[in-house]
SETORSE-425909 format. One record per residue: x, y, z of N, C-alpha, C in turn; residue in three letters. Coordinates in steps of 0.05 Angstrom, whole numbers, plus 5000, padded with zeros to 4 digits. Each point is the difference from the previous one (the first is absolute). Layout:
% residues N
XYZXYZXYZALA;...
//
This chain:
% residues 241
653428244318499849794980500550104972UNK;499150254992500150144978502750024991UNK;501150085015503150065010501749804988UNK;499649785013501849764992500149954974UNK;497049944990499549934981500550204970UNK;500450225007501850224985502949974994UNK;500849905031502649935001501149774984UNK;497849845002500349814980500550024969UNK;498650074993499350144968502950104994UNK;500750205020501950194991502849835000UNK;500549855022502249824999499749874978UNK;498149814986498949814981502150234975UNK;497750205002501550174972502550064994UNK;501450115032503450034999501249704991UNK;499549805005500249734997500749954966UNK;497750114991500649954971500850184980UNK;500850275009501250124988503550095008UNK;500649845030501749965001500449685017UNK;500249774983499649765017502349985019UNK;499849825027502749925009501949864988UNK;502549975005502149964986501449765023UNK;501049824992501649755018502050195007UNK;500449955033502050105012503349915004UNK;499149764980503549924996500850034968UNK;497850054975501449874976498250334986UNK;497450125008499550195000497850014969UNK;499449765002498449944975497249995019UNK;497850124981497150075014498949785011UNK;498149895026500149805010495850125002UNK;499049775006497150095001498549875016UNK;498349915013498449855019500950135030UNK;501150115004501750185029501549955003UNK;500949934979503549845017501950254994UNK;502349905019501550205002503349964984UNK;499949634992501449944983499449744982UNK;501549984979498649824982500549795004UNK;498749814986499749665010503549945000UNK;501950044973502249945000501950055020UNK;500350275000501450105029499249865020UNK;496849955006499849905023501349685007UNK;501049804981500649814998503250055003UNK;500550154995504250015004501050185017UNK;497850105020500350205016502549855027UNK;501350135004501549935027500450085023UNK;499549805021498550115024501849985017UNK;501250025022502050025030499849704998UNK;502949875000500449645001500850075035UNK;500349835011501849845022502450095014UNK;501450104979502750085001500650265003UNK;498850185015500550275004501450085028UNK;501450214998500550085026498450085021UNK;501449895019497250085028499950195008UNK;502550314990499050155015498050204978UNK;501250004978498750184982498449894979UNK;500349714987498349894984501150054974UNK;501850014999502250024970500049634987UNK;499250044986501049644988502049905005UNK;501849765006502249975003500849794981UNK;502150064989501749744978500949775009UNK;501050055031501549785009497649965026UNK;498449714994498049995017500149935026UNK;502949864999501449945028500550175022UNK;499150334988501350205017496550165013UNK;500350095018497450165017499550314996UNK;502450174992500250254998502149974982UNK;498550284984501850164978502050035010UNK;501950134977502950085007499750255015UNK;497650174994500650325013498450005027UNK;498349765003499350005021500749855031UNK;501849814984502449825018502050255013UNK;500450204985502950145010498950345010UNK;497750054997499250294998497249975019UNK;499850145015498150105022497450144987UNK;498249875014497650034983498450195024UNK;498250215000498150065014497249884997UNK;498649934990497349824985501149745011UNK;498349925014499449765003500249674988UNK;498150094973500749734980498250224974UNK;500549894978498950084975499449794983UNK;497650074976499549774974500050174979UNK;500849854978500550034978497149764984UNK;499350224988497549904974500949824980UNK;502050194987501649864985502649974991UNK;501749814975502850104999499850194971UNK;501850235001500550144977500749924984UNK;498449904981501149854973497550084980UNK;500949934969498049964982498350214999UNK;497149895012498550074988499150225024UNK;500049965030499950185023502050185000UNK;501750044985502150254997498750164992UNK;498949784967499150204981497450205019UNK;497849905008498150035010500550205026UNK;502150055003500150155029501150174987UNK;501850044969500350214996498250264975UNK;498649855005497350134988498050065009UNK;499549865034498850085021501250305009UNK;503350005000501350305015499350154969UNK;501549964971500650234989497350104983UNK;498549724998498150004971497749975010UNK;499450205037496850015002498649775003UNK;500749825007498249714996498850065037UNK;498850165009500549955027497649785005UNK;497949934983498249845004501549655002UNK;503249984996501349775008499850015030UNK;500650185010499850005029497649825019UNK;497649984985497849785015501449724991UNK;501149914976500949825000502749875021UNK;501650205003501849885015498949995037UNK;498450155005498650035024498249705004UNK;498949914979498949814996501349715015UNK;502050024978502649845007501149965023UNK;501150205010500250045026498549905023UNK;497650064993497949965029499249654996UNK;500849954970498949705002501849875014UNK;502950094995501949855013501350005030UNK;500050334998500850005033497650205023UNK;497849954985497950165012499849895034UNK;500649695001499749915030502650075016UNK;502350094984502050025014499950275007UNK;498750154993499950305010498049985022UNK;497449854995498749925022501949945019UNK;501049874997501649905035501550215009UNK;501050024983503250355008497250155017UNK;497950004989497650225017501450265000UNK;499950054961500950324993497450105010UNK;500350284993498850175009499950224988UNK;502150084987500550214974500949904979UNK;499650094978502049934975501550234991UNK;502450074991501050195003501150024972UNK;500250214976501249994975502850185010UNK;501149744975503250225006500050304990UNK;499950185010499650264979501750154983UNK;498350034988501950214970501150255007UNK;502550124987499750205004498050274988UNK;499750175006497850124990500050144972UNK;502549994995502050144978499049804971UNK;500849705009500149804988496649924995UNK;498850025018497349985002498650124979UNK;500350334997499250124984499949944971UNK;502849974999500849934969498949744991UNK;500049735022498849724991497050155001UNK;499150105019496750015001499249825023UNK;501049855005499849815025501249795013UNK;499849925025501749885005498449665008UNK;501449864981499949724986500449765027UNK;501650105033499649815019497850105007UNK;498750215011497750095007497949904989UNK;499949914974497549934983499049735008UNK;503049825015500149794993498249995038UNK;500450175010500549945030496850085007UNK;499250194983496750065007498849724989UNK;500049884973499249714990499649835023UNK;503750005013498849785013499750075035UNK;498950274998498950005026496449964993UNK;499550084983497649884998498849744996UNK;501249874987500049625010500849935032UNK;501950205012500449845029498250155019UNK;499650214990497750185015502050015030UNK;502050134995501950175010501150214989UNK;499750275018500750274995502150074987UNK;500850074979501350134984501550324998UNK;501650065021501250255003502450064991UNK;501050254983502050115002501850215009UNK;499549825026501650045022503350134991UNK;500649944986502950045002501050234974UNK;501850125005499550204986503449954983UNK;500150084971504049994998500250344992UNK;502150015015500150325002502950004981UNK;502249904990501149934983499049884968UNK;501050144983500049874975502049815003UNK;500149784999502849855006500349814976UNK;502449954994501049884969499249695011UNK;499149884978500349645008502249885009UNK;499349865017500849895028502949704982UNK;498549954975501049784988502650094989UNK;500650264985503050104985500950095026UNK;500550005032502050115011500649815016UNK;502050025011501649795012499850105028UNK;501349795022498850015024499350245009UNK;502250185001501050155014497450274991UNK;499649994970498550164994497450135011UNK;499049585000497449915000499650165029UNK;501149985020500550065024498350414998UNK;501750044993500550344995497750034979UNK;499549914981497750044990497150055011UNK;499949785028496950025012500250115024UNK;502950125005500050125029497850275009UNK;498549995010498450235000498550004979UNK;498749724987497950044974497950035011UNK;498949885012498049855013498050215020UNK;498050114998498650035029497049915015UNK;499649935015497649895010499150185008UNK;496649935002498150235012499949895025UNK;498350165015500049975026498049805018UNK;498549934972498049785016500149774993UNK;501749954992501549774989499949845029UNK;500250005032500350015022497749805001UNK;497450035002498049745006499649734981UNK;502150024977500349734995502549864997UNK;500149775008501849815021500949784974UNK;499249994984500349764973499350094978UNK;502550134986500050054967500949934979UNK;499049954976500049884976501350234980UNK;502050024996501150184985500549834969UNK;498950174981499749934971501450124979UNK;500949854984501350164979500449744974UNK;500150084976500249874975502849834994UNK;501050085007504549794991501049995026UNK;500949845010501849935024502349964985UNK;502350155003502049984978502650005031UNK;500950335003502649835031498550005017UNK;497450115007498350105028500750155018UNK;501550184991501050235023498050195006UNK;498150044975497950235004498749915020UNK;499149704999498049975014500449935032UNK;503149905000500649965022500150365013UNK;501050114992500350325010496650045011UNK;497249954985498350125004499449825024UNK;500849715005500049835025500650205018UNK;501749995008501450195019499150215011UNK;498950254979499350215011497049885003UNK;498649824985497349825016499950115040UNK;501549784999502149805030500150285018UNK;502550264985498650125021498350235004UNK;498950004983497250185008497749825010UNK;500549665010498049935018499049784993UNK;500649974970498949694989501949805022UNK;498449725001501249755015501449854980UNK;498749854986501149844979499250114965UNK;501950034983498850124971501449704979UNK;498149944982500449844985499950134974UNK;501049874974499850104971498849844990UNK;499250074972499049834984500950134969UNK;500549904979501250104972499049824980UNK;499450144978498749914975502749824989UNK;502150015000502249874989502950025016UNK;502349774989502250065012501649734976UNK;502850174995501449784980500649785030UNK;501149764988500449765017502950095011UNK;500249915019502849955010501949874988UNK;502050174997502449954989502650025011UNK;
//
């Protein structure tokens, strides 16, 4: 009891000598919130019109799948998208990776679990899996920004949180190379541990869904070291174009 109530105090005091900050506009927010009344009113949430396999927004609502997912072979199952990359969630995700904000990370977890918390229920994950950094890159950021996001929201789904997967490549972004690159870039990035084997349904996490090759690659080597079905989930993705 003593304990808590220490804990209390001490949080109370970090509180006011460093208050929380809105996780979209980054102006101090107070009562617990995690963003401010304004943001919370123009915030934009997953409409109708997304693709079914990955959850990319779509322009043309008449259509079911993206362009990259109509023509390109997916390992993952189905994926969601939180939100679209614009405005004010650009801004906010890129101050989550470069500018330390990692306390954004309960907010987008938040988000997440409000929206597709029952849909992970049904998939009946079992792991959540962060895309991993390299260790090179790790060092120099200080940490790695899907991981932050992926413990958050394993503790709202009160599902295990492992990183399982290891990138044994520094590998250049997936977005400046062209097919052929993208290919040769993640060949041999990737490695799984070995007990990756007793779970059958994974949630692999990461912050931008931009071509999805990373994540489809970490599908794969999922698949065969023993996983059944692996699903994604991503803090953002621009719309289909």
């Amino acid at each position: 009891m003593k304990k808590m109530i220490c804990k209390t105090i001490i949080n109370k005091a970090l509180e006011t000598i460093y208050p929380p900050r809105c996780a979209l506009c980054d102006d101090i927010v107070y009562d617990g919130r995690d963003i401010c009344f304004e943001c919370e009113k123009k915030m934009k949430l997953p409409g109708d019109a997304v693709c079914l396999k990955c959850g990319k927004t779509l322009y043309d609502r008449g259509r079911e799948y993206c362009k990259r997912c109509e023509k390109g072979e997916s390992y993952f199952v189905q994926g969601k998208i939180i939100f679209e990359y614009e405005g004010d969630i650009k801004e906010s995700i890129y101050h989550f990776k470069y500018g330390n904000r990692r306390e954004y990370a309960a907010f987008y977890a938040r988000i997440a679990n409000e929206v597709y918390g029952d849909w992970i229920e049904r998939k009946g994950v079992e792991l959540i899996v962060p895309v991993p950094m390299h260790k090179k890159k790790k060092r120099y950021r200080g940490y790695n920004q899907a991981e932050i996001f992926a413990k958050e929201l394993s503790k709202l789904t009160d599902i295990r949180c492992n990183d399982v997967v290891l990138r044994l490549k520094n590998t250049k972004p997936q977005a400046k190379l062209n097919q052929e690159e993208r290919k040769n870039n993640l060949l041999n990035a990737f490695k799984i541990k070995s007990d990756i084997v007793k779970y059958k349904k994974i949630l692999v996490i990461d912050d931008i869904f931009t071509t999805g090759s990373t994540i489809n690659e970490i599908a794969k080597e999922l698949l065969d070291a023993g996983a059944k079905e692996v699903y994604m989930l991503c803090i953002a993705s621009r719309r289909d174009v």
